[in-house]
KOLGU-4560 file (N, C-alpha, C; in nm, 3 decimals, padded with zeros to 5 digits):
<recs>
<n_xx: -00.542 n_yy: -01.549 n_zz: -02.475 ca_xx: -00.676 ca_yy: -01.520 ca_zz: -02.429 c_xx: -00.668 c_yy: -01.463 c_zz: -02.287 mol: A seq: 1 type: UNK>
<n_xx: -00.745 n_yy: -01.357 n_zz: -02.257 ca_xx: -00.702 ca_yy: -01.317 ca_zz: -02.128 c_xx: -00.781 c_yy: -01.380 c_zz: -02.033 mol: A seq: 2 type: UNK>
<n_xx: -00.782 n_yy: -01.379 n_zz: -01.891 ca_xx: -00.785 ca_yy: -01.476 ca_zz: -01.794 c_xx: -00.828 c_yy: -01.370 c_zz: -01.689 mol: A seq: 3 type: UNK>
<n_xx: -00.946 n_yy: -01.405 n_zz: -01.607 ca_xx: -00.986 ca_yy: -01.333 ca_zz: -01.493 c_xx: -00.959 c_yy: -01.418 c_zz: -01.366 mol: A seq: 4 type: UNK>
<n_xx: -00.877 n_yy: -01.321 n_zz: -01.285 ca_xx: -00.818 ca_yy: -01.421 ca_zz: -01.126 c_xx: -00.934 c_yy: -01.332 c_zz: -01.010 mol: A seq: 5 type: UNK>
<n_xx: -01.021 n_yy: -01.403 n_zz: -00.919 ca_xx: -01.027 ca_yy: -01.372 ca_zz: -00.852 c_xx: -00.965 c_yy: -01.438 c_zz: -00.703 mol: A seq: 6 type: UNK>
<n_xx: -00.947 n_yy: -01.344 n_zz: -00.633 ca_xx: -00.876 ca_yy: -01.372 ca_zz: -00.504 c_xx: -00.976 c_yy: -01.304 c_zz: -00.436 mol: A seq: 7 type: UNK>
<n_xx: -01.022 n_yy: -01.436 n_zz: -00.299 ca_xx: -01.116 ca_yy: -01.452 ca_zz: -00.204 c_xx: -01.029 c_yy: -01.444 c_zz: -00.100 mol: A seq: 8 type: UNK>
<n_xx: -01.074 n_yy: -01.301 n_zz: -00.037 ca_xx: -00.975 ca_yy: -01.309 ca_zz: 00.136 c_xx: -01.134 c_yy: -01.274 c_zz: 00.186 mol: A seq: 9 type: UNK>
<n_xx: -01.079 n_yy: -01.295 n_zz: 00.346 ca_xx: -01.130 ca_yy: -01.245 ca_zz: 00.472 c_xx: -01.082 c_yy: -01.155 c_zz: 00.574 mol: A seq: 10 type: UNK>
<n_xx: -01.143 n_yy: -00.997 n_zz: 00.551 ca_xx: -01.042 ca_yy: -00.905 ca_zz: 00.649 c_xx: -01.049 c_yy: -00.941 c_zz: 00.808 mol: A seq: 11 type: UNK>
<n_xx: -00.939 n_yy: -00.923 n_zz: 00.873 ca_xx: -00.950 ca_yy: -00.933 ca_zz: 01.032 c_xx: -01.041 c_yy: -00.797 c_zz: 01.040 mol: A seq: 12 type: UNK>
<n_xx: -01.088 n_yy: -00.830 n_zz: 01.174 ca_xx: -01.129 ca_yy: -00.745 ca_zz: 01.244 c_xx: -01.080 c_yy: -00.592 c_zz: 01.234 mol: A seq: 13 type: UNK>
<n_xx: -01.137 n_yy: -00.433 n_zz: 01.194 ca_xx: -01.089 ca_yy: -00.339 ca_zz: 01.183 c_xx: -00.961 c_yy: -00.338 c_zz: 01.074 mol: A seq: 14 type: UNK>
<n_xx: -00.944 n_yy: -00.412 n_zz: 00.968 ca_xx: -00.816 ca_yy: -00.413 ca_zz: 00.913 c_xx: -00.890 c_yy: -00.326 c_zz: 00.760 mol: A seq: 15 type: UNK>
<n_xx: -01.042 n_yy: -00.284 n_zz: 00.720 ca_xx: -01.046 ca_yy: -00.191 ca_zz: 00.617 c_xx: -00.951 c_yy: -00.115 c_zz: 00.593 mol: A seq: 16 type: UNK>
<n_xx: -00.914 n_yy: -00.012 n_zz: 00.641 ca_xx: -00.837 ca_yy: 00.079 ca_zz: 00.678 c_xx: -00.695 c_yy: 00.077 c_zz: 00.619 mol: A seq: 17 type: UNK>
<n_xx: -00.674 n_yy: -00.065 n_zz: 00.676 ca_xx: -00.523 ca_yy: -00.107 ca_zz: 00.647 c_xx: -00.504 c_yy: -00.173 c_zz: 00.507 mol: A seq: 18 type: UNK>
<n_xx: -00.646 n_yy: -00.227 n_zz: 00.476 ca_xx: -00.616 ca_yy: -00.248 ca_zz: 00.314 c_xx: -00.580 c_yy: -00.124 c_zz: 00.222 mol: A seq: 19 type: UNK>
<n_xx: -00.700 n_yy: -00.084 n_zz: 00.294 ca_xx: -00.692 ca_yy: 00.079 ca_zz: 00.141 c_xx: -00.564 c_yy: 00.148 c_zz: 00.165 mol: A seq: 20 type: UNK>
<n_xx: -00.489 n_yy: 00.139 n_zz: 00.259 ca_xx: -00.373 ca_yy: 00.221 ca_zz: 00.225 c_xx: -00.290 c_yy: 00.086 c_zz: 00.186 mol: A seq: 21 type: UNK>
<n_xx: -00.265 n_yy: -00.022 n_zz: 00.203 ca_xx: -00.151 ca_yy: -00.105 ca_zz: 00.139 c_xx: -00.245 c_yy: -00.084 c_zz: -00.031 mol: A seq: 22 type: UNK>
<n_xx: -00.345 n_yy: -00.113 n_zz: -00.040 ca_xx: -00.354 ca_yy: -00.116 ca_zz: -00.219 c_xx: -00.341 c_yy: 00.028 c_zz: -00.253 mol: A seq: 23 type: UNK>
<n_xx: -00.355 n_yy: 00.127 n_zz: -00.174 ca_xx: -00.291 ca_yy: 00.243 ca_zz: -00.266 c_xx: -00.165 c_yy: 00.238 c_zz: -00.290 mol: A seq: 24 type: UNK>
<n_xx: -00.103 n_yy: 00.224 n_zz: -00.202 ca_xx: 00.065 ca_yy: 00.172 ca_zz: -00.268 c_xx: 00.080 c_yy: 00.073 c_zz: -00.357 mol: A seq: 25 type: UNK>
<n_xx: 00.019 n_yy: -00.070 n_zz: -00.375 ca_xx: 00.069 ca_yy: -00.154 ca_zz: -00.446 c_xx: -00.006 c_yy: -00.157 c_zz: -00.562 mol: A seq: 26 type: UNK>
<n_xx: -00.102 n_yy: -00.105 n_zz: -00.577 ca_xx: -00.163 ca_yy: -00.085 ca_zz: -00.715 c_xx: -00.093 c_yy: 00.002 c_zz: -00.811 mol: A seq: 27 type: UNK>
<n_xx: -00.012 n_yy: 00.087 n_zz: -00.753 ca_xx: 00.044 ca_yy: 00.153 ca_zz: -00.875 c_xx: 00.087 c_yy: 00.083 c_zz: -00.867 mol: A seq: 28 type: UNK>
<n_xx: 00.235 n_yy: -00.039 n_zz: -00.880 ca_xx: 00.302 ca_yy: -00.068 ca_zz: -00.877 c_xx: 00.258 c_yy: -00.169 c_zz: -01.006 mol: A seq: 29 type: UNK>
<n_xx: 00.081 n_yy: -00.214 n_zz: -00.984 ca_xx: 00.028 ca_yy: -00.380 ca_zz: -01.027 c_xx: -00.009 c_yy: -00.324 c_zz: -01.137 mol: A seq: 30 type: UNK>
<n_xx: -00.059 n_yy: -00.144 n_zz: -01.156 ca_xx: -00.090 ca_yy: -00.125 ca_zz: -01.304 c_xx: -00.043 c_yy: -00.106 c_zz: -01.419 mol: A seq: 31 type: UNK>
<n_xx: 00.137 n_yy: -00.147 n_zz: -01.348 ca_xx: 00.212 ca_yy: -00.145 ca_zz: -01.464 c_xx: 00.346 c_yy: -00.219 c_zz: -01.520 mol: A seq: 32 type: UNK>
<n_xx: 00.257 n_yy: -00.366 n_zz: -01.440 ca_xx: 00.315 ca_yy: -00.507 ca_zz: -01.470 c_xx: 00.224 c_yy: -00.549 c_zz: -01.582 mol: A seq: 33 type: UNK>
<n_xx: 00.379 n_yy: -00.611 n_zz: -01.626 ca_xx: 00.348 ca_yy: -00.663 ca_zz: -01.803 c_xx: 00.204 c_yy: -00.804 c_zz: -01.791 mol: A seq: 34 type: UNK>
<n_xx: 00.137 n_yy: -00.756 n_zz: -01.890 ca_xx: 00.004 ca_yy: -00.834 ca_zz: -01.888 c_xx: -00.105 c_yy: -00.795 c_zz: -01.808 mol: A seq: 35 type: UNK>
<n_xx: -00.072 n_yy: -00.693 n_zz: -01.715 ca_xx: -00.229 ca_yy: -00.636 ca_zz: -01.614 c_xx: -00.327 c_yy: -00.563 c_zz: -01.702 mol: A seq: 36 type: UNK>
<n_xx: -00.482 n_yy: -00.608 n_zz: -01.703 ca_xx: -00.557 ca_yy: -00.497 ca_zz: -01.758 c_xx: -00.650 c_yy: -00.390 c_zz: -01.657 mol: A seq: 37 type: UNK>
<n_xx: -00.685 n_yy: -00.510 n_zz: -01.588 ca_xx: -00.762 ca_yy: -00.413 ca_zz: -01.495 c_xx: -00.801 c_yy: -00.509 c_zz: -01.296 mol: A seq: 38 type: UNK>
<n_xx: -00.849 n_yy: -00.462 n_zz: -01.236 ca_xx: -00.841 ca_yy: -00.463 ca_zz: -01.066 c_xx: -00.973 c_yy: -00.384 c_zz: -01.049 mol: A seq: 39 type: UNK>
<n_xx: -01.067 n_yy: -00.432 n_zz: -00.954 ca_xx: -01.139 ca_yy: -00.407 ca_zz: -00.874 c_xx: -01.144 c_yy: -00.490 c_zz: -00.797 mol: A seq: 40 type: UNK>
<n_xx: -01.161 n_yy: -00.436 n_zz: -00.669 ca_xx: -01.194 ca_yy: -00.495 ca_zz: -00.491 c_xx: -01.326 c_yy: -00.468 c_zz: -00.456 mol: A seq: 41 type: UNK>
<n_xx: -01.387 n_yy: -00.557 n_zz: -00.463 ca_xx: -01.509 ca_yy: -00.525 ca_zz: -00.391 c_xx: -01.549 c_yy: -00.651 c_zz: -00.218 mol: A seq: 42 type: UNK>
<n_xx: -01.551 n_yy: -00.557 n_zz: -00.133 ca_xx: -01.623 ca_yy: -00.579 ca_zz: -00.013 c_xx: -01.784 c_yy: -00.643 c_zz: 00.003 mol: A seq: 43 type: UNK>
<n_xx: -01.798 n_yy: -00.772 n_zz: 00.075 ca_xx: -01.910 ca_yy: -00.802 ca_zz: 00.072 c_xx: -02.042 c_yy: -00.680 c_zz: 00.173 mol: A seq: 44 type: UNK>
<n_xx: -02.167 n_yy: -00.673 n_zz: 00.132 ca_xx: -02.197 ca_yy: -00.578 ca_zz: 00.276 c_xx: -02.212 c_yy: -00.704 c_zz: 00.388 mol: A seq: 45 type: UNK>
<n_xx: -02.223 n_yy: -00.640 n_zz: 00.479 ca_xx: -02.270 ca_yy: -00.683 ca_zz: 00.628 c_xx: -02.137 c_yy: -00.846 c_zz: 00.638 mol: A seq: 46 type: UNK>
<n_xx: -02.015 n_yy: -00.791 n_zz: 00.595 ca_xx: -01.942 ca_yy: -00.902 ca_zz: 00.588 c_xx: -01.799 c_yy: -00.838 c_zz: 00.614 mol: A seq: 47 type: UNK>
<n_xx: -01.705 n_yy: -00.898 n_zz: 00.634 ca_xx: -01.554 ca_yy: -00.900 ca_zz: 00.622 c_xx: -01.468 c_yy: -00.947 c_zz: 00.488 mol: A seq: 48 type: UNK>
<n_xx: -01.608 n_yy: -01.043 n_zz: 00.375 ca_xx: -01.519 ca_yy: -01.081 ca_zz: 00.260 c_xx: -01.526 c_yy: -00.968 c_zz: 00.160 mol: A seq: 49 type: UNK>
<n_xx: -01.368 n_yy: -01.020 n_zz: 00.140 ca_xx: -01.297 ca_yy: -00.956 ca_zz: 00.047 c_xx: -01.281 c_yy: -01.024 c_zz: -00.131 mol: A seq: 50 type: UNK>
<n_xx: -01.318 n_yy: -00.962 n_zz: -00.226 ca_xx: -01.297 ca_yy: -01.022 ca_zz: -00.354 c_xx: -01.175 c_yy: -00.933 c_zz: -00.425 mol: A seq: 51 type: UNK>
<n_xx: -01.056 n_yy: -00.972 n_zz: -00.463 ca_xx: -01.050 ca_yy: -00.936 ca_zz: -00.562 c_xx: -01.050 c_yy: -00.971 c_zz: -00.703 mol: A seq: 52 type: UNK>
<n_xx: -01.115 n_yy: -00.839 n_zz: -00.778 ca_xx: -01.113 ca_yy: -00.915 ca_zz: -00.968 c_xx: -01.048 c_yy: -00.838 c_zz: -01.017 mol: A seq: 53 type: UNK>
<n_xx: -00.961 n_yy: -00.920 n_zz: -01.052 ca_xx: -00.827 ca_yy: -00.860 ca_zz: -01.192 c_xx: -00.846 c_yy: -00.940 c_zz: -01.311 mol: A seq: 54 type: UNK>
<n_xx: -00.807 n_yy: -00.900 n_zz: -01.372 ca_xx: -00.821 ca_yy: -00.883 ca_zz: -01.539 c_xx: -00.642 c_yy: -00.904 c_zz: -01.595 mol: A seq: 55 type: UNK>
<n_xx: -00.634 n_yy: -01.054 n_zz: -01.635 ca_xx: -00.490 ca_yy: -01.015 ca_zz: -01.694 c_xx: -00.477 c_yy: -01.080 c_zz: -01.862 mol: A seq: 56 type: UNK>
<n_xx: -00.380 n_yy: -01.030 n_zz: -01.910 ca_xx: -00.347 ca_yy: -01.120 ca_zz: -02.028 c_xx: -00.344 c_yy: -01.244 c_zz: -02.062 mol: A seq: 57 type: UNK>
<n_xx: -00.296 n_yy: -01.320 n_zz: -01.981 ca_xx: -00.283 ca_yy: -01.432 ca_zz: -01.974 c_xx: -00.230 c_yy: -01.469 c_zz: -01.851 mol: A seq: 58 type: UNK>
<n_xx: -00.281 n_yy: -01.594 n_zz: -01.763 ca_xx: -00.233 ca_yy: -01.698 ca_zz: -01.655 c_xx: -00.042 c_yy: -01.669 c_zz: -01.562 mol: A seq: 59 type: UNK>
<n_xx: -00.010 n_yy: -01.674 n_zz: -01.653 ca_xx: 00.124 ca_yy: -01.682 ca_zz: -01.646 c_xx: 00.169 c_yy: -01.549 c_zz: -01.610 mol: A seq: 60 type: UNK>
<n_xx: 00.095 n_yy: -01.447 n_zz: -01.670 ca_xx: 00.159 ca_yy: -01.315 ca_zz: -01.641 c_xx: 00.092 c_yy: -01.286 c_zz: -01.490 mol: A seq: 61 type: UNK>
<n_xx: -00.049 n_yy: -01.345 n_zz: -01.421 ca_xx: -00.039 ca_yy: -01.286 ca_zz: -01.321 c_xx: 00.033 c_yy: -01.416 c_zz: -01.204 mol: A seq: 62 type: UNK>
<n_xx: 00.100 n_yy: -01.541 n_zz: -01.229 ca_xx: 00.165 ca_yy: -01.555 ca_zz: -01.203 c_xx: 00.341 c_yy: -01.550 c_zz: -01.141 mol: A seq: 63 type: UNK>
<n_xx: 00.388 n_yy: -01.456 n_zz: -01.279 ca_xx: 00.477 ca_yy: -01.370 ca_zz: -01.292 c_xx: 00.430 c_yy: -01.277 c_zz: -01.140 mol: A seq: 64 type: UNK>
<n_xx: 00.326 n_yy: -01.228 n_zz: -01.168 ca_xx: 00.333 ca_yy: -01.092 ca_zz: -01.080 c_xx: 00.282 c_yy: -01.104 c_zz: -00.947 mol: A seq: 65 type: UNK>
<n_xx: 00.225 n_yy: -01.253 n_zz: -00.881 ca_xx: 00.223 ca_yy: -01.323 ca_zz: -00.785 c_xx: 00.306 c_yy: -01.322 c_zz: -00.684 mol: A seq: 66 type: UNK>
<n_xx: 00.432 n_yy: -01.365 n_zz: -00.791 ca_xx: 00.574 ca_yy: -01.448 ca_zz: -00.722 c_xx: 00.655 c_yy: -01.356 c_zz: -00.716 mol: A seq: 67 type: UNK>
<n_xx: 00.657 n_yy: -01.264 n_zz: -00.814 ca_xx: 00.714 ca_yy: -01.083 ca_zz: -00.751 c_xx: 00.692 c_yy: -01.042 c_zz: -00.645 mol: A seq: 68 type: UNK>
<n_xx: 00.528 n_yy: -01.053 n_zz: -00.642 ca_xx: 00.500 ca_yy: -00.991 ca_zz: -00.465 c_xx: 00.489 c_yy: -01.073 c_zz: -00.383 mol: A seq: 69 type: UNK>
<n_xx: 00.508 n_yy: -01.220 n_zz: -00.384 ca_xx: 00.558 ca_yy: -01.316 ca_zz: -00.260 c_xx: 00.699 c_yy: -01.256 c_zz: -00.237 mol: A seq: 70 type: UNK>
<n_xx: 00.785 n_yy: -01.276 n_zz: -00.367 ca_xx: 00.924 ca_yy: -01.267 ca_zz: -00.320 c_xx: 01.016 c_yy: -01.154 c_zz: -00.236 mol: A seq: 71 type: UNK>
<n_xx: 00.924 n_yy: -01.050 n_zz: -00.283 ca_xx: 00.963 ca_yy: -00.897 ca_zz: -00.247 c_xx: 00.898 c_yy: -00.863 c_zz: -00.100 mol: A seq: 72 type: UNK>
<n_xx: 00.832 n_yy: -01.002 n_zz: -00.031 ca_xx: 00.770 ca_yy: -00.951 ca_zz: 00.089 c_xx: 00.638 c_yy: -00.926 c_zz: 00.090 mol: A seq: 73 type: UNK>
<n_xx: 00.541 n_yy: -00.887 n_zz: 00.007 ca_xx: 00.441 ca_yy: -00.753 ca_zz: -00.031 c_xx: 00.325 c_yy: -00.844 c_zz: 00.038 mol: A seq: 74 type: UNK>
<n_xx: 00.380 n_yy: -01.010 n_zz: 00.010 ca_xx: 00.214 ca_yy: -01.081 ca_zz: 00.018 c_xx: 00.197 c_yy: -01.092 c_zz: 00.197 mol: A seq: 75 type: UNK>
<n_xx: 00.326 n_yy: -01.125 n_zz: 00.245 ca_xx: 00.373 ca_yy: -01.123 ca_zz: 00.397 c_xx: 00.244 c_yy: -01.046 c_zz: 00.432 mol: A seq: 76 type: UNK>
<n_xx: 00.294 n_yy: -00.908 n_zz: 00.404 ca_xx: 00.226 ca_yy: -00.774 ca_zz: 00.470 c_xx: 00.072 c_yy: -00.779 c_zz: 00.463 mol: A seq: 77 type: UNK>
<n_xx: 00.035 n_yy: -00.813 n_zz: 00.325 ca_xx: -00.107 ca_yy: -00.808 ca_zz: 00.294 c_xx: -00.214 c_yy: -00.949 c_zz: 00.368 mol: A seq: 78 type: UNK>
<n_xx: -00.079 n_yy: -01.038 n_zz: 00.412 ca_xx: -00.161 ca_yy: -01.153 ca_zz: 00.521 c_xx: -00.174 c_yy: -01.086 c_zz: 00.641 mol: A seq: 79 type: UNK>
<n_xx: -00.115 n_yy: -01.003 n_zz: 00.708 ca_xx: -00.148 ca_yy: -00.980 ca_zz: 00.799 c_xx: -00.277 c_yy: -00.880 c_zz: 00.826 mol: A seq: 80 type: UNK>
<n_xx: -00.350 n_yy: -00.886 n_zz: 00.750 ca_xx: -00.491 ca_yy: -00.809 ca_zz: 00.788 c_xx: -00.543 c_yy: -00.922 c_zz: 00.757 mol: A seq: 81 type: UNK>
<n_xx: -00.555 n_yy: -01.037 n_zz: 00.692 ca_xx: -00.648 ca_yy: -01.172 ca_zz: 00.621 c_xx: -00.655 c_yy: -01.252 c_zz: 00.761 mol: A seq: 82 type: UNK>
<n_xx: -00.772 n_yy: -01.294 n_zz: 00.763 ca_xx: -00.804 ca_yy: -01.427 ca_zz: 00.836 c_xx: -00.759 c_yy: -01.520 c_zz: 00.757 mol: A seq: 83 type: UNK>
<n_xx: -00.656 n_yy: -01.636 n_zz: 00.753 ca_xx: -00.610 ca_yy: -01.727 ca_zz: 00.731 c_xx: -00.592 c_yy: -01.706 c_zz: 00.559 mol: A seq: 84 type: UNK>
<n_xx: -00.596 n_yy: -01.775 n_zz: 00.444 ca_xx: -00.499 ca_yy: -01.770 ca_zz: 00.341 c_xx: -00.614 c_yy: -01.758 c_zz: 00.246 mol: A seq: 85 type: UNK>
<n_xx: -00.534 n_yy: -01.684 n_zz: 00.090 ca_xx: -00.682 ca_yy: -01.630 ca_zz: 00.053 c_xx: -00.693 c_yy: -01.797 c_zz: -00.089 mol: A seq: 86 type: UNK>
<n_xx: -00.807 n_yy: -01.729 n_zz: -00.100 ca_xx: -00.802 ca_yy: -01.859 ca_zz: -00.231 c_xx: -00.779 c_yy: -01.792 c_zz: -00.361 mol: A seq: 87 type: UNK>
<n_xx: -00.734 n_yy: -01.820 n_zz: -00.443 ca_xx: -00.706 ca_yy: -01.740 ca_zz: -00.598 c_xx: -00.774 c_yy: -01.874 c_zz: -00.675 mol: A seq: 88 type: UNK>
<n_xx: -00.849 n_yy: -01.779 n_zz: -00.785 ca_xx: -00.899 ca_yy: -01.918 ca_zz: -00.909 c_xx: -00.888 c_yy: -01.810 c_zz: -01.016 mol: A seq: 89 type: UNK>
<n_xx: -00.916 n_yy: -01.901 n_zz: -01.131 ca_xx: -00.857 ca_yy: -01.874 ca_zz: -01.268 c_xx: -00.987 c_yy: -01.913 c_zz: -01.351 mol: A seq: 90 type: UNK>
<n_xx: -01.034 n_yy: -01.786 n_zz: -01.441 ca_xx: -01.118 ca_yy: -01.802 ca_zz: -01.493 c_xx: -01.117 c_yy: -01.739 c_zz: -01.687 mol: A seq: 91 type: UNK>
<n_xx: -01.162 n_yy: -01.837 n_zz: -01.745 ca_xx: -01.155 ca_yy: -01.812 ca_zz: -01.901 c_xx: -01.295 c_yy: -01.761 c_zz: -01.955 mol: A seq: 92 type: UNK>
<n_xx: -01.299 n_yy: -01.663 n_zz: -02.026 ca_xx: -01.414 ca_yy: -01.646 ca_zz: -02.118 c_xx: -01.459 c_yy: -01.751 c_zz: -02.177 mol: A seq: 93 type: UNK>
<n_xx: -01.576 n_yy: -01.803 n_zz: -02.195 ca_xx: -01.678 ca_yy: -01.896 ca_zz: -02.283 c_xx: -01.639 c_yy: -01.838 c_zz: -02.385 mol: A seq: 94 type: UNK>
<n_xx: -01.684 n_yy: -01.727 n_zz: -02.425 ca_xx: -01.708 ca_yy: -01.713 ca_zz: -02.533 c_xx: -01.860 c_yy: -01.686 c_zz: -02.616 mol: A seq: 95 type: UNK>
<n_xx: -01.941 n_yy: -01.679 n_zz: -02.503 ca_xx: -02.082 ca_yy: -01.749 ca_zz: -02.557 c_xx: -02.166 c_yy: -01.584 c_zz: -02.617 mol: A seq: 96 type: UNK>
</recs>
């Protein structure tokens, strides 16, 4: 059953900029890890929060692709525009 993760950051100060060019690089990279369906970022207005919603196969696969980009450095980089640490939750279709 596939599984929607959103990840709740907070950009620093002036760091827009610096997102959109790190996710233009790492999105290709995320659209073609096993189990990804889909990614949108959306910006709050009159705010600094950050959402992202991805779309994966299942739990485990965006786990898998988590601990890829902890291990490889990628998440390092992408803290340094975040005010402090983001939250990730895990969400299932009802069904209803």
């Amino acid at each position: 059953m596939p599984v929607t993760v959103m990840l709740k950051a907070t950009l620093k100060s002036e760091q827009e900029d610096k997102l959109k060019e790190l996710m233009s690089k790492f999105l290709v990279q995320t659209r073609t890890y096993q189990g990804f369906r889909d990614i949108t970022i959306y910006k709050e207005d009159n705010s600094n929060n950050i959402v992202f919603y991805s779309i994966w196969d299942k739990k485990e696969d965006f786990q898998n692709y988590l601990n890829f980009r902890i291990q490889n450095g990628d998440m390092s980089v992408l803290a340094q525009v975040f005010e402090g640490e983001p939250q990730i939750s895990f969400y299932n279709d009802l069904k209803l």
